[in-house]
Backbone atoms as SQL, in Angstrom:
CREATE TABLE atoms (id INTEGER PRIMARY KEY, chain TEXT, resi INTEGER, resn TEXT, atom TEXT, x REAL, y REAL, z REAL);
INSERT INTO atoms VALUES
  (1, 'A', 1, 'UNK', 'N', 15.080, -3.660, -2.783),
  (2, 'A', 1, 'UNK', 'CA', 15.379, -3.015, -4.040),
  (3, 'A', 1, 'UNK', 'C', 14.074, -2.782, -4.804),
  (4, 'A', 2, 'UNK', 'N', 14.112, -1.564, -5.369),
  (5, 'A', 2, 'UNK', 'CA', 12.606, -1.180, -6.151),
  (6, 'A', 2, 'UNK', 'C', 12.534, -1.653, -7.700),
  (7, 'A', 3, 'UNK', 'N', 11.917, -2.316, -7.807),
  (8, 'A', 3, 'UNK', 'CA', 11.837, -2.744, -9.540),
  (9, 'A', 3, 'UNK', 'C', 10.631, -2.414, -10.536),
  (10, 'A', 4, 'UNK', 'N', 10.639, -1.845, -11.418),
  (11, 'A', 4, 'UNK', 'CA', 9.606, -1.525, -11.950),
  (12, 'A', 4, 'UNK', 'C', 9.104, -2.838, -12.639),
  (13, 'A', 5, 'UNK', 'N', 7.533, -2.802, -13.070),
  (14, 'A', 5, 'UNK', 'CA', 7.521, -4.272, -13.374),
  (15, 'A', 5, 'UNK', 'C', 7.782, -5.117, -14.221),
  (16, 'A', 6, 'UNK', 'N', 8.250, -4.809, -15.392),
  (17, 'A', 6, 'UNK', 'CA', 9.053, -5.683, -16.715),
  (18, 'A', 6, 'UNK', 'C', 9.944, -6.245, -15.946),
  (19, 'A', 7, 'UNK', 'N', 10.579, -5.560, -15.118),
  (20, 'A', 7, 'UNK', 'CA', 12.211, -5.660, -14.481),
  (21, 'A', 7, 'UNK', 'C', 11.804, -6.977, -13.495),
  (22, 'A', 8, 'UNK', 'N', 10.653, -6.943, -12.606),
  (23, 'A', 8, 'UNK', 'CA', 10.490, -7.803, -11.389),
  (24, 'A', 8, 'UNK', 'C', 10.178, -9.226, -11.958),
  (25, 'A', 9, 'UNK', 'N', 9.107, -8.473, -13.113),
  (26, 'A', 9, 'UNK', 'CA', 8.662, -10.156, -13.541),
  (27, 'A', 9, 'UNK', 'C', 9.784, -11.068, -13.854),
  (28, 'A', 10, 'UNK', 'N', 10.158, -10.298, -14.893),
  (29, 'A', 10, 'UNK', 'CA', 11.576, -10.755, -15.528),
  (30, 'A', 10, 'UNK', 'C', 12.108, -11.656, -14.717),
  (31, 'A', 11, 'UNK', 'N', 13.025, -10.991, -14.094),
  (32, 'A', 11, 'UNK', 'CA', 13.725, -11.585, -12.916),
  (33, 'A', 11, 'UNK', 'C', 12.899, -12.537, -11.887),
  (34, 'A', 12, 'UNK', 'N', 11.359, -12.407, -11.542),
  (35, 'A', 12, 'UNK', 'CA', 10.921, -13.535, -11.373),
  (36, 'A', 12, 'UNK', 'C', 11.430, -14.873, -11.552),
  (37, 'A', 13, 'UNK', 'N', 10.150, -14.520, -13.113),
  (38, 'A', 13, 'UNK', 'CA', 10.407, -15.472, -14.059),
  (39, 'A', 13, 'UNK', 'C', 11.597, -16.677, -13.792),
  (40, 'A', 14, 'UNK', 'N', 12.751, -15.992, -14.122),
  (41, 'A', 14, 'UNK', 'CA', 14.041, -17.022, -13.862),
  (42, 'A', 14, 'UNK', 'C', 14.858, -16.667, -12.705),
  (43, 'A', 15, 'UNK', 'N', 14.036, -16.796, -11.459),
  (44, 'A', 15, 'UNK', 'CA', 14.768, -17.084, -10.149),
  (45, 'A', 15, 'UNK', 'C', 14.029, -18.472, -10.025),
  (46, 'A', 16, 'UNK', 'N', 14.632, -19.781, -9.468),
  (47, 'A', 16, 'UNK', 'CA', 14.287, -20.650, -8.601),
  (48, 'A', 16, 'UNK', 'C', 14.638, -20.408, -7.713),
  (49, 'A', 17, 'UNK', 'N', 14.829, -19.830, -6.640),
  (50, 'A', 17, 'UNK', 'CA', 14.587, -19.390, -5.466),
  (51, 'A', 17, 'UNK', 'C', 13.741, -17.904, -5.031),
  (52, 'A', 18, 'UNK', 'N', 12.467, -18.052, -5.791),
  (53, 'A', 18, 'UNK', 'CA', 11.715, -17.362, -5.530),
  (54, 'A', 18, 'UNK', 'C', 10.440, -17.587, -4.511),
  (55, 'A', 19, 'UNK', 'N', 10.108, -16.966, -4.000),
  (56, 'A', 19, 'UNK', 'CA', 9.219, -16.396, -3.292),
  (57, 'A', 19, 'UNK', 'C', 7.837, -15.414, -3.068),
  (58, 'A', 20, 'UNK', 'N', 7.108, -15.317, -4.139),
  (59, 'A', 20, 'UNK', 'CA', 5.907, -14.189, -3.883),
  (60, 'A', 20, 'UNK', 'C', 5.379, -13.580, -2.496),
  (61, 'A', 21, 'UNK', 'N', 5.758, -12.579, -1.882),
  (62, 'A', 21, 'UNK', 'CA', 5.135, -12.083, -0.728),
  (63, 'A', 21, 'UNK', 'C', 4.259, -10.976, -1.154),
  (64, 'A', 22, 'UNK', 'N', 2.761, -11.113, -0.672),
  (65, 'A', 22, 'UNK', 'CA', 1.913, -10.153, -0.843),
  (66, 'A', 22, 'UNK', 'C', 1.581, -9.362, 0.851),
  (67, 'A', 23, 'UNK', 'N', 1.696, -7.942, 0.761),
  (68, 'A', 23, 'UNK', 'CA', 1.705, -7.874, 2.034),
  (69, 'A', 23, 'UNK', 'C', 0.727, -6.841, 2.342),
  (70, 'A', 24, 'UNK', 'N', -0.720, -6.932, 1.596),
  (71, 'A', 24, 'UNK', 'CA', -1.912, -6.356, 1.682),
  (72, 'A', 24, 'UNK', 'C', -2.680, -7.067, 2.246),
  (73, 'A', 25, 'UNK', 'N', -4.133, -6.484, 3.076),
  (74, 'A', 25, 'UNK', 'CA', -5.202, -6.391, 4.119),
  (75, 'A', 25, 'UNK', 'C', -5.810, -7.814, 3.232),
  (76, 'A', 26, 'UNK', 'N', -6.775, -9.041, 4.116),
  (77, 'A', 26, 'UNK', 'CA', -7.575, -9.933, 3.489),
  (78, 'A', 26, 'UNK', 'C', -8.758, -9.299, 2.709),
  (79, 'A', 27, 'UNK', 'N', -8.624, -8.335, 2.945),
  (80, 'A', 27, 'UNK', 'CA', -10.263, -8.004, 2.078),
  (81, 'A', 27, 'UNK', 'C', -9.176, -6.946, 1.104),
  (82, 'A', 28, 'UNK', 'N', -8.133, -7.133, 0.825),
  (83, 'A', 28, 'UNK', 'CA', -7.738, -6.168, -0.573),
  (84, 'A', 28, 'UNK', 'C', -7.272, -7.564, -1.301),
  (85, 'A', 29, 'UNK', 'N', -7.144, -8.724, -0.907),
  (86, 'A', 29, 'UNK', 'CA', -6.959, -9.963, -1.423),
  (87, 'A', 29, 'UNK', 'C', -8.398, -10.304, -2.088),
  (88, 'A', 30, 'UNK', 'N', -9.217, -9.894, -2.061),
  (89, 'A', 30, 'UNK', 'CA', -10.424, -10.561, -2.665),
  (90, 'A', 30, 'UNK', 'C', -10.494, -10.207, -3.717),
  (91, 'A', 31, 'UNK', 'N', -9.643, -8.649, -4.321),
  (92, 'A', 31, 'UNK', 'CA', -10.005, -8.005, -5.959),
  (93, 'A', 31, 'UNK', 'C', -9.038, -9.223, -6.647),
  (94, 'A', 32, 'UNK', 'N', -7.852, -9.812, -6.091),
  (95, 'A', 32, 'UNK', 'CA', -7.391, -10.375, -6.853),
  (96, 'A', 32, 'UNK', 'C', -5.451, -10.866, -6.404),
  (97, 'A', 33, 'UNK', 'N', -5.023, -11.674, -5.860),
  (98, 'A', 33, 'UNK', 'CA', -3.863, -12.059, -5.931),
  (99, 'A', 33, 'UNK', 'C', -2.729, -12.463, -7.055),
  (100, 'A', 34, 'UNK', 'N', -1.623, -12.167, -6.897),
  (101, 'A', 34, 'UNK', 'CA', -0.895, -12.747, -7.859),
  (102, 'A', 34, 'UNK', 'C', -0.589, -14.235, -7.795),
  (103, 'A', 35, 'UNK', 'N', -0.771, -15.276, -8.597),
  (104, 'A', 35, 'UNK', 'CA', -0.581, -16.333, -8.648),
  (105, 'A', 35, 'UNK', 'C', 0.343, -16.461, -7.640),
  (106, 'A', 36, 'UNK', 'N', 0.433, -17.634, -6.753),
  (107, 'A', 36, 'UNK', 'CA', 1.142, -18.699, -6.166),
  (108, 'A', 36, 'UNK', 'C', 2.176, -17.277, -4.879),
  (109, 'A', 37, 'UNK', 'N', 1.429, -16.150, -4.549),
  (110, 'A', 37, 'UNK', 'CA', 2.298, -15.402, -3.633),
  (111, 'A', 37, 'UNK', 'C', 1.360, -15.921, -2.002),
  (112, 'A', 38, 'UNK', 'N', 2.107, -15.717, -0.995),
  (113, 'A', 38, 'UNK', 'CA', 2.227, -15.724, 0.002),
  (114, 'A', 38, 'UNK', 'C', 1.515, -14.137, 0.839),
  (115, 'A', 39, 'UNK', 'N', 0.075, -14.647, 1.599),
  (116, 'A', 39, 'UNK', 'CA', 0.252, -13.211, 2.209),
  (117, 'A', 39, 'UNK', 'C', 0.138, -13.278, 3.694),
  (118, 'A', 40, 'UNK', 'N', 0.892, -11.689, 3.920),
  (119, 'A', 40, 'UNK', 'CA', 1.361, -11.655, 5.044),
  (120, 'A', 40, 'UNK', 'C', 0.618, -10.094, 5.299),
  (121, 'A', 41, 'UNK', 'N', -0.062, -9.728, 6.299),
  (122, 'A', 41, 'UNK', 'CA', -0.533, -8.329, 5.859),
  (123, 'A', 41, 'UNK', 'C', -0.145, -7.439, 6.891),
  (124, 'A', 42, 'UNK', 'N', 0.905, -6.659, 6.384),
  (125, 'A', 42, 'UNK', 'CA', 1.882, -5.899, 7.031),
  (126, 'A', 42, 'UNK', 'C', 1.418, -5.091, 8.208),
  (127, 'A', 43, 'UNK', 'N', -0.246, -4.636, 7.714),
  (128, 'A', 43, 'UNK', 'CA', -0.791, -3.872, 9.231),
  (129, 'A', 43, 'UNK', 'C', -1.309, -4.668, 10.219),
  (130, 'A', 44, 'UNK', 'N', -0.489, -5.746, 10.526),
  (131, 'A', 44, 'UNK', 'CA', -0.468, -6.718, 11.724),
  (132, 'A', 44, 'UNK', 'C', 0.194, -6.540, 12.890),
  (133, 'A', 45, 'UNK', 'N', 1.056, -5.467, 12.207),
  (134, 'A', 45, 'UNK', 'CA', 2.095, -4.925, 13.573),
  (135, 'A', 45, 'UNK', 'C', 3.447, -6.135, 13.503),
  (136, 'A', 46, 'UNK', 'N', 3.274, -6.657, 14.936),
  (137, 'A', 46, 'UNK', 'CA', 4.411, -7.374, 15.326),
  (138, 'A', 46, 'UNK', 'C', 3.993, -8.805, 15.102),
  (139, 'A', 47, 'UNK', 'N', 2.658, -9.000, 14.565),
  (140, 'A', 47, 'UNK', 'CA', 2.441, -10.141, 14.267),
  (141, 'A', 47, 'UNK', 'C', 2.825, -10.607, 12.654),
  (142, 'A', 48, 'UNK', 'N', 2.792, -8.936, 11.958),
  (143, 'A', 48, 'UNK', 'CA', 3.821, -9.206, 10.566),
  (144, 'A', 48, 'UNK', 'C', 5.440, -9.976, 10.837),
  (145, 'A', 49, 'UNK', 'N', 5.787, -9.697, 11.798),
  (146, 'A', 49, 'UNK', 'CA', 7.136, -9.891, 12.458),
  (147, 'A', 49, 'UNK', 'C', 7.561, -11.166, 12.672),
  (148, 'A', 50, 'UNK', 'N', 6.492, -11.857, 13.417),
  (149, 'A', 50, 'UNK', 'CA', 6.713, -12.634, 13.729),
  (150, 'A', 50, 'UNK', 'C', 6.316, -14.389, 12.910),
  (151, 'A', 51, 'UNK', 'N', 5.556, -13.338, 11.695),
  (152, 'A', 51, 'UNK', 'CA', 5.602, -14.480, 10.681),
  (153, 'A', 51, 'UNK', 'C', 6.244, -14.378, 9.874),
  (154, 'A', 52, 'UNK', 'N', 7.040, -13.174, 9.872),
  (155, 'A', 52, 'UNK', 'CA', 8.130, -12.935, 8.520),
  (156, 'A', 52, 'UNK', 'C', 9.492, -14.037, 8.946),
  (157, 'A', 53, 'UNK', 'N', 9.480, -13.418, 10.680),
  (158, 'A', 53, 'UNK', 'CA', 10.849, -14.081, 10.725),
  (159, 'A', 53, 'UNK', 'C', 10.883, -15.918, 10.753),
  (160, 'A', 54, 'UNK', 'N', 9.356, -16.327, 10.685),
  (161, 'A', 54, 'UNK', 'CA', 9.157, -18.047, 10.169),
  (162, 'A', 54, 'UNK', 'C', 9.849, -18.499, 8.635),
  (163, 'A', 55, 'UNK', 'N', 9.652, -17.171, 7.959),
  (164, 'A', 55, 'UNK', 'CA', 10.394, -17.481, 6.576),
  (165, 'A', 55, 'UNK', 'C', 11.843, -18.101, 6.302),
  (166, 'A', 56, 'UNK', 'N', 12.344, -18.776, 4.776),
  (167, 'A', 56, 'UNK', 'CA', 13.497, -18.851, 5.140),
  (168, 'A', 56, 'UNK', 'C', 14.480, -18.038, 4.601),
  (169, 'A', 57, 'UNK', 'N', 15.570, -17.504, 5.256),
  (170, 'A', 57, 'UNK', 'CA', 15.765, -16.023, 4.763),
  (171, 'A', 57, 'UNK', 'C', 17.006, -16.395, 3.773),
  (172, 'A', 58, 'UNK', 'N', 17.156, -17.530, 3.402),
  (173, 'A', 58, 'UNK', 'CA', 17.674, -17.965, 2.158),
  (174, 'A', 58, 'UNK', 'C', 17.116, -17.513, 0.129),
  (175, 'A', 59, 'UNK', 'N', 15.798, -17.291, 0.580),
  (176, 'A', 59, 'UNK', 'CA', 14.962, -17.615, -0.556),
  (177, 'A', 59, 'UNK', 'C', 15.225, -15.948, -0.719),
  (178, 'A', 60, 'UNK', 'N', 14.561, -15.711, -2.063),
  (179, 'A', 60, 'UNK', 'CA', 14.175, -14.110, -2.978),
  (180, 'A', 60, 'UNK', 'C', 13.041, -13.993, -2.913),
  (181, 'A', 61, 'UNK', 'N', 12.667, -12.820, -2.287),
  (182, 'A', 61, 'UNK', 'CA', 11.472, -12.565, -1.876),
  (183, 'A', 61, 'UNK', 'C', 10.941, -11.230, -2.769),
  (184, 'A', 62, 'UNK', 'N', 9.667, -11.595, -3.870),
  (185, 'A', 62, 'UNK', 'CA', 8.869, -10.484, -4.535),
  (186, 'A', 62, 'UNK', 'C', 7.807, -9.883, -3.772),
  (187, 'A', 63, 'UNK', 'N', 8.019, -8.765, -3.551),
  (188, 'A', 63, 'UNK', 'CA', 7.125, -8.210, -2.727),
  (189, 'A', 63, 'UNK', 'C', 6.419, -7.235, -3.506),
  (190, 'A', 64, 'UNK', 'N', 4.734, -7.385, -2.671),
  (191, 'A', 64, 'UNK', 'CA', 3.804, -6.223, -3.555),
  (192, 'A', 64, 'UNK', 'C', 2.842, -5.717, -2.777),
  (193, 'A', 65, 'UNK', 'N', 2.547, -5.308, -3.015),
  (194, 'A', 65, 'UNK', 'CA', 0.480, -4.239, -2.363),
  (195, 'A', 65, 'UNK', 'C', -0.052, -3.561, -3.150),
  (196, 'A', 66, 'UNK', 'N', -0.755, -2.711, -2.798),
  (197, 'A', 66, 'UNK', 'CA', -1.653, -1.585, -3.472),
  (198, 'A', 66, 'UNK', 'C', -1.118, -1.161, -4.486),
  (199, 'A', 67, 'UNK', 'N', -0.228, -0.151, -4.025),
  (200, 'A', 67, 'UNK', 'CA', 0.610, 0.747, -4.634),
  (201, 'A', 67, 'UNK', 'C', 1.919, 0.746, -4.638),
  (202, 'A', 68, 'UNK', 'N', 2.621, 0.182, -3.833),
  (203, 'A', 68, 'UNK', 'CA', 4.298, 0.040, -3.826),
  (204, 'A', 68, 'UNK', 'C', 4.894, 0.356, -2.115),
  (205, 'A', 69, 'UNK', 'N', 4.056, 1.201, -1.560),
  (206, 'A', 69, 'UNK', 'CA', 4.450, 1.707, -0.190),
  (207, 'A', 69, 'UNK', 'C', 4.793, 0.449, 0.494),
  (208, 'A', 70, 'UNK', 'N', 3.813, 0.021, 0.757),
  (209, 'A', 70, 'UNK', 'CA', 3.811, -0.943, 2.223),
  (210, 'A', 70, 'UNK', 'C', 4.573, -1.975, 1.502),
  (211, 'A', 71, 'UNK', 'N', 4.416, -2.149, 0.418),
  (212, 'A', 71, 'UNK', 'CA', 5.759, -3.750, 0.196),
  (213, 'A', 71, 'UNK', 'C', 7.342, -3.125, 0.084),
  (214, 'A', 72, 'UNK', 'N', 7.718, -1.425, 0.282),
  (215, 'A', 72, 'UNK', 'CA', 8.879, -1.448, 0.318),
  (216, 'A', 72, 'UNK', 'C', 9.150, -1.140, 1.827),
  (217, 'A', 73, 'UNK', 'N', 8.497, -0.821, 2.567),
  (218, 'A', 73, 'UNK', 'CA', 8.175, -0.522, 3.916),
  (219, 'A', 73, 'UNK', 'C', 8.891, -2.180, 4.503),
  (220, 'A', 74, 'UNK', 'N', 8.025, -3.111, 4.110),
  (221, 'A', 74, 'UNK', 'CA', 7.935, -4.781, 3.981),
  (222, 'A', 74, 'UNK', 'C', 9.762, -5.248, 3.318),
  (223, 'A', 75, 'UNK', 'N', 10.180, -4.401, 2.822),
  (224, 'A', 75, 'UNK', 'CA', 11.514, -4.733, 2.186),
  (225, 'A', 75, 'UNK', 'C', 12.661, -4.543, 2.672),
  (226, 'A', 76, 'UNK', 'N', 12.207, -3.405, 3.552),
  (227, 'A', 76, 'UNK', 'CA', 13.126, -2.332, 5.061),
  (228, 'A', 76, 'UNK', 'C', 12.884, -3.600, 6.099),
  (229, 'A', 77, 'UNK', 'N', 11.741, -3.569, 6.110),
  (230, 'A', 77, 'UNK', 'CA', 12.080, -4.812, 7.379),
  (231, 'A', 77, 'UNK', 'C', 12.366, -5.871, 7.451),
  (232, 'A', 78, 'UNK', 'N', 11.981, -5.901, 6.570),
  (233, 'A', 78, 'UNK', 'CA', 13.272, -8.181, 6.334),
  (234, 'A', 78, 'UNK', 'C', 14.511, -7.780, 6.221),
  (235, 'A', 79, 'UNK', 'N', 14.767, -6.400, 5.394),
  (236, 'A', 79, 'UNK', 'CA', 16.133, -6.441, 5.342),
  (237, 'A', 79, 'UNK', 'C', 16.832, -6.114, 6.845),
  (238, 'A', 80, 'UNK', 'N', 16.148, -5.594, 7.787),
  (239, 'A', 80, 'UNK', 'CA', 16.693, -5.304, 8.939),
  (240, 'A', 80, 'UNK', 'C', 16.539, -6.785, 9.703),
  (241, 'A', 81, 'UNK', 'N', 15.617, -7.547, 9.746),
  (242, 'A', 81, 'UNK', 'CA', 15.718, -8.892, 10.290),
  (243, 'A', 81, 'UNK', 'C', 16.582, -10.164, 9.408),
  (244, 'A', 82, 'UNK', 'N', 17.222, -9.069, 8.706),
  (245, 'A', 82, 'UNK', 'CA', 18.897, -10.611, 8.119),
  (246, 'A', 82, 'UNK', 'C', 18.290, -10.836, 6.636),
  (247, 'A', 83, 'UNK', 'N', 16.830, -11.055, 6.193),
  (248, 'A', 83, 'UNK', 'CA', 16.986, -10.945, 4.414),
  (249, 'A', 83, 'UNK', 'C', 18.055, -10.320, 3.311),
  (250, 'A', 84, 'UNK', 'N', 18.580, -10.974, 2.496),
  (251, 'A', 84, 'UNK', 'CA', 19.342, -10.261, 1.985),
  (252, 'A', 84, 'UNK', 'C', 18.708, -9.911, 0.430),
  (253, 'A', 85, 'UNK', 'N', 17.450, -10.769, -0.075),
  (254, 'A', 85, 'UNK', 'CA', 16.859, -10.454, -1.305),
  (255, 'A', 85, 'UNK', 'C', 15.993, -10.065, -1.323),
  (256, 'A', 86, 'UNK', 'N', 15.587, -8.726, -0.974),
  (257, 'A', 86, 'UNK', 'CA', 13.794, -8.681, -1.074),
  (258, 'A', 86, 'UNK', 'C', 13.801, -7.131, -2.359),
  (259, 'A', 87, 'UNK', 'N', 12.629, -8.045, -3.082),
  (260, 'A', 87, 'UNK', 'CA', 12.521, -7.442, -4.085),
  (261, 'A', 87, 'UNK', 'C', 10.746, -6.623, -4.478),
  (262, 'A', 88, 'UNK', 'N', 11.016, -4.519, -3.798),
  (263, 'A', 88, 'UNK', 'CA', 9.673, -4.224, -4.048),
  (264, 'A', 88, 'UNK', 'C', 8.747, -4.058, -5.572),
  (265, 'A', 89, 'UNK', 'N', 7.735, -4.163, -6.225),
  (266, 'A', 89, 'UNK', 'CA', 7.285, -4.175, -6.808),
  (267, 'A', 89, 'UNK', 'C', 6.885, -2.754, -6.846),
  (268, 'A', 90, 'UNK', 'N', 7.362, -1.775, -7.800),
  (269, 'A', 90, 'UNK', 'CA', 7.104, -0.529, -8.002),
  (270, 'A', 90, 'UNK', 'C', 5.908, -0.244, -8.792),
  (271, 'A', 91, 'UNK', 'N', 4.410, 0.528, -7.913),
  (272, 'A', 91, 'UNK', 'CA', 3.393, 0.326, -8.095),
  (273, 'A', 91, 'UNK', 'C', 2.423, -0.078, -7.695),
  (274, 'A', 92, 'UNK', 'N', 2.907, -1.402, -7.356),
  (275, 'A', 92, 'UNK', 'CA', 1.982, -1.950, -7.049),
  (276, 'A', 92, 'UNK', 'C', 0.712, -2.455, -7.785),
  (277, 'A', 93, 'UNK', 'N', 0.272, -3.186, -7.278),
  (278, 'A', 93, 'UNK', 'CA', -1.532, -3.791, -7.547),
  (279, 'A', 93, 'UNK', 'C', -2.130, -2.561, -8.554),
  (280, 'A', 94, 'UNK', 'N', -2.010, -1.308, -8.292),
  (281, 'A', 94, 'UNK', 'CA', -2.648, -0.766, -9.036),
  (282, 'A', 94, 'UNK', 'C', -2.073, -0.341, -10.283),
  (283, 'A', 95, 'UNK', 'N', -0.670, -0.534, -10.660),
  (284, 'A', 95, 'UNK', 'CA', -0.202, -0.863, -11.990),
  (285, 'A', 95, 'UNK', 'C', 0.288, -2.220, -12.668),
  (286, 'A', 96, 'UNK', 'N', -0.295, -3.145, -12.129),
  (287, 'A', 96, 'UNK', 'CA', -0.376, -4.534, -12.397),
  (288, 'A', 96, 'UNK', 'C', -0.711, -4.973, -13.716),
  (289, 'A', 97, 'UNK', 'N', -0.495, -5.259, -14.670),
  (290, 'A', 97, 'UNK', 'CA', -0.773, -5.395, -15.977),
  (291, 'A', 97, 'UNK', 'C', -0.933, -7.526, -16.067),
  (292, 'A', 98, 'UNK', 'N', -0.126, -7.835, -15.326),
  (293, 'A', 98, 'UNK', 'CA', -0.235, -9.314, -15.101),
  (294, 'A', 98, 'UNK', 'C', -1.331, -10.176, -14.657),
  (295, 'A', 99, 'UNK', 'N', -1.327, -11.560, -14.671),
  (296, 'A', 99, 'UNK', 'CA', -2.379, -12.219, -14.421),
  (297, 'A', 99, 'UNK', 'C', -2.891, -11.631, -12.975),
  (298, 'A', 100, 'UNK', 'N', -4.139, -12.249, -12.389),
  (299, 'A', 100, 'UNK', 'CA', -4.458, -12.394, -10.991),
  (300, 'A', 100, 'UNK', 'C', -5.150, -13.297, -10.676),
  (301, 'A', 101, 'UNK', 'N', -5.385, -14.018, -9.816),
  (302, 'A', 101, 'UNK', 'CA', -6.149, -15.235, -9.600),
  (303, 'A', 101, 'UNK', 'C', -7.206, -14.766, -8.320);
């Protein structure tokens, strides 16, 4: 599901069963991560695959990147491997107004 970001944080915010998935390249991780997310970097191929499906597909999963593409790309495919919460971040990194660590 696509959320713009008032909407994602929000709903963050008050999920305990949340999850941060970041699913951008290690060297686009160096401008800056979102606190306490998880990355997984989607142009891994089948090795994205095979660490997604380590997850537990119980949890709500916030997903982000660059721009919004590849974490809804990232949202298609958990949801096809049995996820039932994955939540894209519309935008992305480059309309990020929030902290970064």
């Amino acid at each position: 599901m696509n959320l713009p970001q008032e909407v994602w944080v929000e709903q963050l915010k008050n999920d305990e069963n949340a999850i941060i998935l970041d699913v951008r390249t290690a060297d686009e991780c160096i401008e800056g991560i979102i606190s306490g997310a998880l990355n997984i970097d989607i142009y891994k191929g089948q090795g994205f695959i095979y660490l997604i499906e380590e997850l537990d597909k119980s949890k709500n999963y916030y997903i982000y990147c660059k721009s919004g593409g590849r974490s809804g790309q990232a949202c298609s495919i958990m949801n096809q491997l049995g996820f039932e919460n994955t939540y894209n971040l519309l935008g992305g990194m480059l309309e990020w107004n929030g902290e970064v660590v």
